[in-house]
LONUKOL-120157 format. One record per residue: residue in one letter; x negated, y, z negated of N, C-alpha, C in turn. Coordinates in steps of 0.1 Angstrom, whole numbers, plus 5000, padded with zeros to 4 digits. Layout:
N
aXYZXYZXYZ...
This chain:
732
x627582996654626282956651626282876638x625482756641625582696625624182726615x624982706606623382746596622982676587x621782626583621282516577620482566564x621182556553620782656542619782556533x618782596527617882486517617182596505x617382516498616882576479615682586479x615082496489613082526483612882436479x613482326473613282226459613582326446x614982346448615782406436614682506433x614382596439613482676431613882866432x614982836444616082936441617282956444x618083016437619782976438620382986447x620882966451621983016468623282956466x624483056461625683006465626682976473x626682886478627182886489628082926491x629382896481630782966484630883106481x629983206477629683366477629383376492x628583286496627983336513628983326521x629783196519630783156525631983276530x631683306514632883426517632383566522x631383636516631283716525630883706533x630483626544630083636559631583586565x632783556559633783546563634783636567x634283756558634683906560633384006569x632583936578632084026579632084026593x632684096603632584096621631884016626x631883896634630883856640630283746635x629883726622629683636616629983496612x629083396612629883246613629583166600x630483096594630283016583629982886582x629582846599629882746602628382646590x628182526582627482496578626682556565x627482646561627482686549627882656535x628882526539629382426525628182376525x626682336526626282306523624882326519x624382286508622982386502622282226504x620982246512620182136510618782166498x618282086495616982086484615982036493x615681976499614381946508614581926521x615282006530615381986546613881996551x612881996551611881956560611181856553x611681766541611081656539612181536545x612581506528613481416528614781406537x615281576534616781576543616481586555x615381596563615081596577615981566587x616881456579617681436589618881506593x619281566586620381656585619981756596x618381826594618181916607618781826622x617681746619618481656632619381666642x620681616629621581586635622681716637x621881776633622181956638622182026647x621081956653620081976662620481936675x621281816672621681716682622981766685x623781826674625181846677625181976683x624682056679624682236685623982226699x623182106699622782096714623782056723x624481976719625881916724626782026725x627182096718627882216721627282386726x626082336725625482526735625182566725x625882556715625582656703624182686697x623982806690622782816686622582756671x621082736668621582706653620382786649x620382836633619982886624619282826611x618282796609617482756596617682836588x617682836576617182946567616082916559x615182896568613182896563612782926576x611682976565610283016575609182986576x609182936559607982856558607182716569x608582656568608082536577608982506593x608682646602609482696614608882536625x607682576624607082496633607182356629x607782296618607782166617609382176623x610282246623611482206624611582246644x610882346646611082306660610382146666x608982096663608481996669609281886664x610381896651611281786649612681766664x612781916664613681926677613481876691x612081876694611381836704611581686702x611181596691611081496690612481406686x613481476686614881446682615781396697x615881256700616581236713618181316712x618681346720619881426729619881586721x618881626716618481746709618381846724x619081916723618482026735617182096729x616382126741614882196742615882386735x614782426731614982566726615282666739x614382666749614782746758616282716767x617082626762618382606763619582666752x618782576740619382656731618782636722x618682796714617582876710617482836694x616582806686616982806669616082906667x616682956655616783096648616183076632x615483146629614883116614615183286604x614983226596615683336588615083346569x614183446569613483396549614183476540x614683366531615283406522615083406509x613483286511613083276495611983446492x610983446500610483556498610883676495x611783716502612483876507613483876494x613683806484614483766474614483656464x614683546475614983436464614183386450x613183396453612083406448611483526436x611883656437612283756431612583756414x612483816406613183796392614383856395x615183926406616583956409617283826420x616583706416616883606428618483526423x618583606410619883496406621183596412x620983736412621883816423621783876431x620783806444620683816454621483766465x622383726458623783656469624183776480x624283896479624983996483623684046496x622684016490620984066500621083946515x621583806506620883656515622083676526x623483736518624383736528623983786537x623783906538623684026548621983966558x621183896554620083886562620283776569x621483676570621783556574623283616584x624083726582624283776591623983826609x622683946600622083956610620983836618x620583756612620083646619621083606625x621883596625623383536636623483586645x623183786646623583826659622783776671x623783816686623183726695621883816700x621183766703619683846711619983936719x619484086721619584166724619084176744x619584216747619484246761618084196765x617184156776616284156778615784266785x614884286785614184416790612884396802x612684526812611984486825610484416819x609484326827608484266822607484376830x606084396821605084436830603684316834x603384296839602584146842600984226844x600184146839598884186843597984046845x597384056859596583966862595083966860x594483866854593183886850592183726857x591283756865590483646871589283646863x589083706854588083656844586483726847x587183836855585683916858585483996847x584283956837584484066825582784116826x583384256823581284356820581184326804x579884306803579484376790578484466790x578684536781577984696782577784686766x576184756770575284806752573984736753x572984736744571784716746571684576749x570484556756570084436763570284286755x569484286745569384156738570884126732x571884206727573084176723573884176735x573584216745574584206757574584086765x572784026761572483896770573383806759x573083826748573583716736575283706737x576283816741577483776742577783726755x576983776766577183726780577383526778x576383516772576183406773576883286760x577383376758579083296749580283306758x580083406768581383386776581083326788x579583316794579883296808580383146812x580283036801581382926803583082946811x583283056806584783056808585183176815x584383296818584383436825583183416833x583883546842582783576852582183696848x581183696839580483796834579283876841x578883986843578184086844577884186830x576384226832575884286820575184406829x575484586816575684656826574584706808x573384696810572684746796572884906800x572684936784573385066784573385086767x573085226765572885276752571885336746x571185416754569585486754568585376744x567885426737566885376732567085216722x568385236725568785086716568584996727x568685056742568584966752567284876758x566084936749564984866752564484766748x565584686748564884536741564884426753x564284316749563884216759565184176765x565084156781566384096787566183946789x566883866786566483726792565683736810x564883626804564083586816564683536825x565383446828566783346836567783486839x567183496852568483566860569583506862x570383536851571783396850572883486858x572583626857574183666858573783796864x574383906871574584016876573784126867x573284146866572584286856572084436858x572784546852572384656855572084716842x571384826850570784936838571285056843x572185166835572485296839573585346824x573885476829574685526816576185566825x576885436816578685516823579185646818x579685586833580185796835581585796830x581985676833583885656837583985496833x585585486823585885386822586885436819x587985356827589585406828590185226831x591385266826592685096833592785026822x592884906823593784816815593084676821x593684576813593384446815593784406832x592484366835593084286848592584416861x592484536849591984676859591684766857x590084706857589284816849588584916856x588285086859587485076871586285136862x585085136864583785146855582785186865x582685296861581485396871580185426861x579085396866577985456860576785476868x576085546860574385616872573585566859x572585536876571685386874570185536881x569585546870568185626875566785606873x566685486866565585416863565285376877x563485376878563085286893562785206895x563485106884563584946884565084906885x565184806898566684806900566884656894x567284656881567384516875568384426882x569084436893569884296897568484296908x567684336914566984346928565684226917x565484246907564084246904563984106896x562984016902562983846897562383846883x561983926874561183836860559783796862x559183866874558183796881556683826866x557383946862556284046846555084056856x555084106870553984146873553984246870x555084356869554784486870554384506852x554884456844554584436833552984406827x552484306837551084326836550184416842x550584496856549784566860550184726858x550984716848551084866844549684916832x549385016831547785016829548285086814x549485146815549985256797550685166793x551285036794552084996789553485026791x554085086799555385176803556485086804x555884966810557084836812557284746800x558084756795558684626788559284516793x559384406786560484316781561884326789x562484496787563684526791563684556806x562484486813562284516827562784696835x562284776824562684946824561285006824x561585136835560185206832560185296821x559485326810559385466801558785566806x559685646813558885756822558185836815x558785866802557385966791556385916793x556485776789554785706791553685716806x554885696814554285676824553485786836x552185726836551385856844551385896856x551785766860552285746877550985706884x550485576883549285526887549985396903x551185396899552485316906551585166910x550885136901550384996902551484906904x552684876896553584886892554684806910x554284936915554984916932554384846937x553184876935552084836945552484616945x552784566930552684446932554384376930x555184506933556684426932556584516947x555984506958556084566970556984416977x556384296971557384216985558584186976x559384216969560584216963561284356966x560584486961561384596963562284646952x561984596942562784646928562184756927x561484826929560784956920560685056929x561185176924560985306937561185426929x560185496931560185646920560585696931x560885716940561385806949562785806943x563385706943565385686941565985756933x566685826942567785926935568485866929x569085886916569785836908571185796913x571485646913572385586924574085586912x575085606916575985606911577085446916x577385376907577985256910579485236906x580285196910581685196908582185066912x582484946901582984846903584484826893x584784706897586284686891585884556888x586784556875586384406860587984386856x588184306850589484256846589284316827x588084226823587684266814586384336808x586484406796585484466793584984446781x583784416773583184426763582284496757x582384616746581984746753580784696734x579684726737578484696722577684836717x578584946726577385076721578285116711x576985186708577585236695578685336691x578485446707579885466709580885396721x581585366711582685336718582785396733x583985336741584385436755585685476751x586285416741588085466737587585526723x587785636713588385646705589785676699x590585636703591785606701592285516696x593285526686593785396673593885256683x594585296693594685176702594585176714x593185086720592185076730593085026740x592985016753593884966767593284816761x594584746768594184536764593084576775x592584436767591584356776590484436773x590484566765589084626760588784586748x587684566745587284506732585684566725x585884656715584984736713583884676700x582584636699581984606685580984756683x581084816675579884886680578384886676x578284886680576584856677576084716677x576784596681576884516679576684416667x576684526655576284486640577184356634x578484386635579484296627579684156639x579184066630578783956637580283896637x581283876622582483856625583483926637x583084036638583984106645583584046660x582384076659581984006677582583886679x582283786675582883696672584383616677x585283736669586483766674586683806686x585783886689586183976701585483846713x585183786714584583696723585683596721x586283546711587383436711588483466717x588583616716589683636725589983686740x588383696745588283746758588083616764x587683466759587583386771589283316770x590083376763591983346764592383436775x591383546780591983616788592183626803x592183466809591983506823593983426829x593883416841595883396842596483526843x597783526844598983616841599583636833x599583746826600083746813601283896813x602683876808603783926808603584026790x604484156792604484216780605984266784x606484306775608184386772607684526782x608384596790608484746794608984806783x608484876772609284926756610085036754x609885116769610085256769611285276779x612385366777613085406788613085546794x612685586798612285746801613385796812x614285876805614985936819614486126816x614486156828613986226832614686376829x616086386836616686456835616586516822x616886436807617086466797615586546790x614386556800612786586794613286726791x612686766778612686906777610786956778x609986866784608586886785608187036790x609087026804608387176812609587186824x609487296824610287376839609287476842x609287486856609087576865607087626860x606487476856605287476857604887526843x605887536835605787616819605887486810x605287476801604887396793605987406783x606587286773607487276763607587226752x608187106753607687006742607086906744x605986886738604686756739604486676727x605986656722605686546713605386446715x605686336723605686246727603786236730x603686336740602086316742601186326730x601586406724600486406716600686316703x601886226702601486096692601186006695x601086006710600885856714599585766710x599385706712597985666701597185556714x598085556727596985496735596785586746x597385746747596885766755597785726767x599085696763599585666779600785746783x600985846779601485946780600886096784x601286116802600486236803601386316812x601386456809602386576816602386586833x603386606834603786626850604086756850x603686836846604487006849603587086857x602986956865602287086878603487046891x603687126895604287086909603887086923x602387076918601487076930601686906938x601486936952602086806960602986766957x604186806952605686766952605586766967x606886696968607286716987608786816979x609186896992610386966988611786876983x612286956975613186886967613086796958x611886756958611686686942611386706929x611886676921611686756909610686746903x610486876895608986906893609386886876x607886846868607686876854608386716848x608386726834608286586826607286546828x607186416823605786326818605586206822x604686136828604686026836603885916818x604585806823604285726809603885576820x602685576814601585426822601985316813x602785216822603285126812601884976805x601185016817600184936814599284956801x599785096798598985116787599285146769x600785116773601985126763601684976756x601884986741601984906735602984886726x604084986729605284956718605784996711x604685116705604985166690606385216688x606985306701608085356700607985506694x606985526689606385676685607185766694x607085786710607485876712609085866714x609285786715611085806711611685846695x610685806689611085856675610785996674x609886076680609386266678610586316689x610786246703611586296712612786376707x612786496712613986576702615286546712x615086526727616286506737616986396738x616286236728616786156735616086106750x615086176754614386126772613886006771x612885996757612185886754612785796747x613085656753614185596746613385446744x613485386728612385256726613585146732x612585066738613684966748613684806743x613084766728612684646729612984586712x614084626707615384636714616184786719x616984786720617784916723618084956714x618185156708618885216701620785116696x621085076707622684996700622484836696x621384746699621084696696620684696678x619384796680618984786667619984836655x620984916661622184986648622784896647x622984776657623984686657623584606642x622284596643621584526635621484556622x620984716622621484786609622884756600x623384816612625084806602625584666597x625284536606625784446603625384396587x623684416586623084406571624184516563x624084586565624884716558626284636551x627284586561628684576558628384466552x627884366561627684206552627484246535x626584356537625884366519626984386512x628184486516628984586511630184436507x630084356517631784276515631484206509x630084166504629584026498629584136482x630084266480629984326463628484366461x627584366471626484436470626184556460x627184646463626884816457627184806444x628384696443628884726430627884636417x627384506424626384456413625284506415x624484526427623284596422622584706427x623484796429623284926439623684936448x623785066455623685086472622585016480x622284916490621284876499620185056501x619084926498617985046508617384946515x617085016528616184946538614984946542x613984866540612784846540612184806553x611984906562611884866576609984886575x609884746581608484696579608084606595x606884576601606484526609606484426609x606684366616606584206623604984136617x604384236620602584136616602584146596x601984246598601184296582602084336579x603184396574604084406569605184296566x605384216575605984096571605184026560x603584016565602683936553602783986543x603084126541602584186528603884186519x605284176523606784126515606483996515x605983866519605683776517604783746511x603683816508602983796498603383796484x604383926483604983956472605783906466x606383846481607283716470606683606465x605683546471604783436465604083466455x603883626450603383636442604483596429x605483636429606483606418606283456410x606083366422605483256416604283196411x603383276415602283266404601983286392x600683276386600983326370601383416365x601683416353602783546350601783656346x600483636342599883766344600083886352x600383856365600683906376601984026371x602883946367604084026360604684096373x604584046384605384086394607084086399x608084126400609384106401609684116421x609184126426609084066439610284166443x610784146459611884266464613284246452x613484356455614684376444616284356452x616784296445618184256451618684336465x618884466461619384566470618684626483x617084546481616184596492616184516499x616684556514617284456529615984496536x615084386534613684416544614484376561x613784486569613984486580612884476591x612584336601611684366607611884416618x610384526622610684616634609184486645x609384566653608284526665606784656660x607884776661606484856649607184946640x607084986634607685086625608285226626x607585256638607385386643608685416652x609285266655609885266667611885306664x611585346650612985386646612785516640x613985586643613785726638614685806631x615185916634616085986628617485986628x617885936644618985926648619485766638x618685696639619385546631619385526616x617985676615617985646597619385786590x619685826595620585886593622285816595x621885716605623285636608623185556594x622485506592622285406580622585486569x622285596563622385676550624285716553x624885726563626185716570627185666573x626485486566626685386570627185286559x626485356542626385276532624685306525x623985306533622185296527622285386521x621585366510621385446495619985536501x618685426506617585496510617285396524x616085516534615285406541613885456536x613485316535611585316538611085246544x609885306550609385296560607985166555x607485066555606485016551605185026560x604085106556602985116564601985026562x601284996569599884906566599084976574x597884866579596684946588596984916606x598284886606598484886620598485016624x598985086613599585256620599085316621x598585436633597785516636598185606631x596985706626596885836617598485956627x598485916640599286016644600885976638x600985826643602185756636602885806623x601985826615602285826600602585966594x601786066610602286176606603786226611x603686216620605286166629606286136618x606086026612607285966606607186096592x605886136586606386186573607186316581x606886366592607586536597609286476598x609286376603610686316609611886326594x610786216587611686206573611586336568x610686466565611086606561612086666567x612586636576613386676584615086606579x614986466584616086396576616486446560x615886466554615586426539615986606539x616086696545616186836545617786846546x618086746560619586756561620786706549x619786576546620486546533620986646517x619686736518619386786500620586886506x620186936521621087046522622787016521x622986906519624286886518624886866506x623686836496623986786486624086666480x623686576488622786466485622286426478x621786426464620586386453619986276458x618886266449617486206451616386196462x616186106465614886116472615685946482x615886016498616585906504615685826516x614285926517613385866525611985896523x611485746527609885756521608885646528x607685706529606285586534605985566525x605685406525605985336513604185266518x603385356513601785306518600985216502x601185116498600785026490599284946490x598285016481597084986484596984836475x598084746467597984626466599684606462x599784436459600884416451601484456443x600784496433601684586421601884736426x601284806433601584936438602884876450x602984796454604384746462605784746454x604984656447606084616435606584686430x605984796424606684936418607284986428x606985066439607385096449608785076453x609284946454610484886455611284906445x610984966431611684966422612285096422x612685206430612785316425614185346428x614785476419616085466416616685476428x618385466433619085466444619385626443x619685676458619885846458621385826457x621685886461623385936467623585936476x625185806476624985826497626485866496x627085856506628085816512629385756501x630785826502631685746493632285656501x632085676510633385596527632185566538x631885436535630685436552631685466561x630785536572630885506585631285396592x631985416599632585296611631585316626x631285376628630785396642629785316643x629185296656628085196665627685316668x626185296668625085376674624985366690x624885476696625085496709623585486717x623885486725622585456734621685576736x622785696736621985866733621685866721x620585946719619885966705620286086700x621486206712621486286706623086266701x623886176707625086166707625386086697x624286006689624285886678623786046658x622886076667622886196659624286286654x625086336664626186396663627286366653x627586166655628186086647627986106632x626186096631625686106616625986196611x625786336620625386426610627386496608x628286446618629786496615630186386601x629986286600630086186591629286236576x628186286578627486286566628486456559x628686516569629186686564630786626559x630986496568632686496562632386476544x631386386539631586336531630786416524x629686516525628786576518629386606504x628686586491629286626479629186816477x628286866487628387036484627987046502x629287056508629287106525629087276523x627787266534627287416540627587416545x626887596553627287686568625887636576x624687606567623387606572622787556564x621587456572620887406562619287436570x618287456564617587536571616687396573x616087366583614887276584613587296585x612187226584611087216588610887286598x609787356605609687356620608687246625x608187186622607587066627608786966628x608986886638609386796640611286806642x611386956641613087006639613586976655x614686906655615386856670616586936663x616987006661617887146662617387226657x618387376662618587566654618287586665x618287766659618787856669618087926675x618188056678617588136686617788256687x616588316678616488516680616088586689x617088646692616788716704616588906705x615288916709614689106702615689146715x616789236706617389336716616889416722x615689496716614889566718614289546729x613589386736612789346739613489306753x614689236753615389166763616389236773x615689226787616589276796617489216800x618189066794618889006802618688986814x617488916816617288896832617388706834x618288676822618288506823617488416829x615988446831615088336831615388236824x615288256810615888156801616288076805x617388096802619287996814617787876826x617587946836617387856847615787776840x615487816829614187726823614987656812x615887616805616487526797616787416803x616387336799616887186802617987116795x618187176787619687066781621187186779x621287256788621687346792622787416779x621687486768621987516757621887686760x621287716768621987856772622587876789x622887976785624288006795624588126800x625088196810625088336815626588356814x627088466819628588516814628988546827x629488516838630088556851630788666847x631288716841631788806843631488936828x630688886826629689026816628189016813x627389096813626089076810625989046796x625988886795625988786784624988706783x624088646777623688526771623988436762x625088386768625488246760624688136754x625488076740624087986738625287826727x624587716731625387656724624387566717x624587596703623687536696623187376691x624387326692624187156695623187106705x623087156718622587096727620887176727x620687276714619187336719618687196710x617487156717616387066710614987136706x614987286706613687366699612187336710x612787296720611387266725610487386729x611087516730610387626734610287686749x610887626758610387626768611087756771x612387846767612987966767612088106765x611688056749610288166744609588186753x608288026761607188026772607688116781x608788086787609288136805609588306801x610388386790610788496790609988596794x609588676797608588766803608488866792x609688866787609589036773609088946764x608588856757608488736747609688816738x610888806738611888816731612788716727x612188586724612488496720612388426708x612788416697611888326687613088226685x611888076682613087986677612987966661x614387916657614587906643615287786642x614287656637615087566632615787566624x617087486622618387486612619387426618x620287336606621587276611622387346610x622887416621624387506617625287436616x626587406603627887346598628987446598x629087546604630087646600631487566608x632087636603633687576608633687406605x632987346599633187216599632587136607x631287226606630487156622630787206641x632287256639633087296653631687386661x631587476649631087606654629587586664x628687516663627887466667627887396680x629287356685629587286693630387386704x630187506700630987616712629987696710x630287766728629087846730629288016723x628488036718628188216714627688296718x627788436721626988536725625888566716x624388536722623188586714622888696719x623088746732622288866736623188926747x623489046746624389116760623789266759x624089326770623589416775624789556778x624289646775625289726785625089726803x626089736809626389726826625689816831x624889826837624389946851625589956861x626390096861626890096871625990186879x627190126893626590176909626690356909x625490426912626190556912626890586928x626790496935627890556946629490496943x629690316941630790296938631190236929x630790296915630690246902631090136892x630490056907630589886905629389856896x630089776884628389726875627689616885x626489626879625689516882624189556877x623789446870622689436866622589486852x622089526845621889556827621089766832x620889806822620789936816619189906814x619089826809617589816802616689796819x617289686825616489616837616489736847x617989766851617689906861616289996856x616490056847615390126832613990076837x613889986836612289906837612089966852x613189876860612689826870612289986881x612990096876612690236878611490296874x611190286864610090306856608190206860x608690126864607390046874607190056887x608690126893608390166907607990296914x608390366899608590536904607090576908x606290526904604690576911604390486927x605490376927604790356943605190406953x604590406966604890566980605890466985x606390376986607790266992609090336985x609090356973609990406963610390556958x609990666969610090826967611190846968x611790956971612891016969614390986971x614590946985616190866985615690746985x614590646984614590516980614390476968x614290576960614390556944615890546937x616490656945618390616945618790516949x617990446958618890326962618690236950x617790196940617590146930619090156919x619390266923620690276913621490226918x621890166931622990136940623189986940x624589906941624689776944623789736955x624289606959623489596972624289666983x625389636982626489686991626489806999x626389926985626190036984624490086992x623490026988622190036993622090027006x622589907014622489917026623589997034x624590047029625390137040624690277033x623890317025622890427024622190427034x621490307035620090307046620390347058x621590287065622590297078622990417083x623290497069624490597074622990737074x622090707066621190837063620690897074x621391087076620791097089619391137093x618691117079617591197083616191047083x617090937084615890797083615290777097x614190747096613390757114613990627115x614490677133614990507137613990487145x613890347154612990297166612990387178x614190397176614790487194614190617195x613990687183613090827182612090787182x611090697183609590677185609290697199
């Protein structure tokens, strides 16, 4: 890949022969077009893109800008460049280096930062992922009182096929346009469910004016004698005394009927525009194609919301974000409820439990969680709480995005990063408002100096995500593993209140494993900045303790097997290695498991209710094996036990050097029930005990059928056979 490096108009340093060299040492990496530093490629040197342009088109190859600022002028130069290949052939790549640094008061040694983010701009594009498509023909409702419902209808009906569904009790009685322009109802929704392109919208309509039936004719309006009819062509039944003049002169139309049972209506919309004051979603994030003002008060917001619904008709493609396999769910077995992390961060709502097994057909498997992709937007939230690895973010992939990690990581390390200005920390920040707001910051550095801002600091490798949420423990622990001093997380107001809790439980959890090893400082943090100078500082804070020997490994596609790597890597190197390090119980994806001797008959329900098969039976002793690596704490052992002799205990167990953890142990055994005829064991002491003790009062279980209770099976039925005093058929 070649790369087309430019100073800004000398306004910050870039050495080339530092970049040169460490991207020369760094896997993967190309130096191709790096002898050269330009000062004005999108003015004067224009031509240089060019002929860059022209040549990497001639050879396939991709090429790389390093600006951002002026992206769009350098693709329409590509377009407009003869024997230039189009981008969907071959692809150009942009890359900012003034803001995220250069620009910075640490911009004169930032060589070691520019290396590593011009790196990862090199790697090739990550796998593509399945598309979900949604078709929309431009049927959109608007719902909420009359006069604001007529007044948006009639901004969209140029470009949508609008229907107005007034709605919102007493706010609803205002005048409806006279000009029956468009489809019109009056009732209160019951139901609004789906997504763009599929909406379905049920409501009861009990007024006895049917406003699509009824022409504007204002007769009933004049011959009502109380006043009852308005404007909003609605009866006010309080008012009204029932004189039904009213009927009497909309008789050859038929709009009006106090007889009418309140009619219930169910139509389908592509889109929706919802003006009451409550909402139909409260949730951080509404299904597309819903667009909520409430009350119709904020005239900008409407506004918006209208600009973007007449963009909404066609076929429109989104990423599938999620990979969900099944097997791996620790949600539910056997109709018993588990872990519901995933559901309950989701913030649209598109996450909902399958642990009924009602209408399975036989043999299919029951329980886990069905995820609506229609209603997914990305965040990645639930692969980050996911303790199994089931929920996996797909846009890019767990080995993609480490790919991406580590490459910043080593690039920083070979270009002398650690040694001039610390260990790297990573600033993982969003693509929207979070890109703006590192970009702001650096433009702030150039403003007046009142400001007194020092912009990102050399060692801080901003990382953009698709959302923030959508990286978790398994990769921020690769990275502290890897070389990273810290990660932070950068929030803004994209994130939903559930998101932000998620990540603080996540990092208590990380940040547990670390102290417990002996780790100093503070290695993870939400970095929530209510302006520039609260950023600014923020970025300034000291480096913890990482790692003396990064990590070599690649992040794996399992989140629990990318985990394993970390946490054997972090204990090799730990400056004070434990037996245990005790964690959180929110958000803990390991520990163990107490089990009341007292309480437990070894009747291994357990065993057949675990899903990541972290307990185990003993074929040849009344054992409950248990192997601690593979429990994820989801509970579902506690739920299923019948004696509740279960408790969980999060903790990383390190004994033996981490071995121990990785082989199975006896948590609970029993003494044998032997047979009293051929003193063959089988079954436990305690369970025979019960199961004697709940039978002994019923009339099935008297006197030689209470012995058979003590007997194998073997033994029980040549009892039954041989007994001479048992009534056979032949004596009847």
């Amino acid at each position: 890949m070649k790369t087309l490096l430019c100073n800004c108009n000398q306004t910050m340093t870039l050495d080339a022969p530092a970049l040169s060299q460490a991207l020369a040492k760094t896997p993967g990496a190309s130096t191709e077009g790096l002898e050269t530093v330009h000062t004005l490629l999108c003015r004067r040197e224009a031509g240089a893109f060019q002929r860059a342009a022209k040549a990497t088109g001639a050879s396939g190859d991709e090429l790389l800008v390093a600006c951002t600022q002026e992206s769009r002028l350098f693709l329409e130069l590509n377009d407009e460049t003869e024997g230039a290949a189009r981008v969907t052939e071959r692809p150009i790549h942009f890359v900012n280096l003034r803001e995220t640094g250069g620009w910075g008061a640490d911009g004169g040694s930032a060589m070691a930062k520019m290396a590593a983010l011009i790196a990862a701009a090199q790697l090739p594009a990550p796998e593509p992922v399945p598309t979900v498509t949604y078709r929309s023909q431009g049927r959109c409702l608007v719902i909420g009182p009359a006069a604001a419902a007529e007044e948006a209808a009639a901004l969209l009906e140029d470009k949508l096929d609008v229907s107005v569904l007034v709605s919102g009790g007493a706010a609803a009685s205002t005048p409806i346009g006279q000009r029956h322009a468009r489809a019109t109802s009056n009732g209160r929704v019951t139901s609004l469910r789906g997504w763009l392109g599929n909406f379905e919208v049920q409501w009861e309509s009990g007024n006895p004016i049917d406003l699509d039936i009824c022409t504007r004719c204002n007769a009933c309006v004049m011959a009502c004698p109380e006043g009852a009819i308005g404007m909003d062509y609605q009866v006010n039944l309080d008012a009204c005394t029932k004189h039904r003049d009213c009927v009497r002169v909309c008789d050859a139309a038929g709009a009006i009927d106090f007889s009418r049972e309140p009619i219930a209506h169910e139509e389908n919309f592509d889109l929706v525009l919802d003006l009451r004051a409550e909402p139909a979603y409260t949730q951080h994030q509404p299904p597309q194609g819903y667009f909520s003002v409430p009350g119709a008060t904020d005239a900008r917001a409407l506004q918006a919301a209208v600009l973007k619904l007449r963009e909404l008709t066609g076929e429109f493609e989104k990423p599938k974000f999620f990979k969900y396999t099944h097997k791996l769910c620790a949600h539910s077995r056997n109709e018993q409820t588990g872990c519901t992390a995933c559901i309950d961060v989701c913030s649209t709502k598109a996450i909902r439990s399958d642990a009924s097994r009602k209408g399975k057909t036989k043999g299919e498997l029951a329980g886990g969680v069905i995820v609506e992709p229609y209603l997914c937007v990305g965040c990645g939230a639930c692969s980050t709480v996911c303790p199994s690895g089931a929920m996996a973010f797909a846009y890019p992939g767990t080995v993609d995005q480490g790919r991406r990690l580590r490459t910043l990581l080593t690039a920083y390390a070979h270009a002398g990063g650690p040694a001039k200005n610390g260990p790297a920390a990573l600033l993982l920040h969003s693509e929207g408002a979070g890109a703006r707001q590192i970009e702001a910051l650096g433009r702030a550095t150039r403003a007046p100096r009142k400001l007194a801002l020092q912009g990102v600091p050399a060692r801080v490798l901003p990382v953009a995500l698709w959302h923030t949420a959508s990286v978790g423990l398994d990769l921020w622990l690769t990275a502290i593993a890897q070389g990273a001093s810290q990660v932070w997380v950068l929030l803004t107001e994209e994130e939903a209140p559930e998101y932000r809790q998620a990540l603080r439980e996540q990092m208590d959890v990380a940040q547990a494993v670390l102290t417990g090893l002996g780790y100093s400082g503070t290695h993870f943090a939400l970095i929530e900045a209510a302006d520039l100078p609260a950023l600014d500082a923020a970025l300034r804070q000291p480096p913890a303790t990482t790692v003396k020997r990064a990590a070599a490994y690649a992040a794996q596609a399992e989140k629990r097997a990318t985990l394993e790597l970390a946490i054997d890597h972090l204990l090799a190197q730990a400056p004070q290695p434990v037996d245990e390090v005790p964690l959180p119980a929110a958000g803990a994806p390991f520990g163990t498991l107490q089990v009341n001797a007292d309480k437990c008959t070894l009747c291994l329900s357990c065993v057949s209710a675990c899903p990541e098969a972290a307990l185990a039976d003993n074929p040849e002793a009344p054992q409950l094996r248990f192997i601690e690596k593979n429990c994820v704490q989801c509970g579902l052992c506690a739920t299923t036990c019948p004696e509740d002799a279960i408790t969980l205990q999060p903790r990383l167990w390190l004994a033996d050097g981490g071995k121990a953890r990785k082989n199975a142990r006896v948590i609970a055994e029993a003494k044998p029930w032997v047979c009293v005829k051929c003193s063959k064991p089988f079954g436990t002491v305690r369970a025979i005990e019960n199961m004697i003790s709940k039978l002994s009062g019923h009339a099935a279980f008297q006197g030689a059928a209470v012995e058979r209770l003590k007997m194998c099976s073997d033994c029980r039925v040549v009892d039954m056979y041989s007994n001479p005093n048992e009534v056979r058929i032949t004596d009847l």
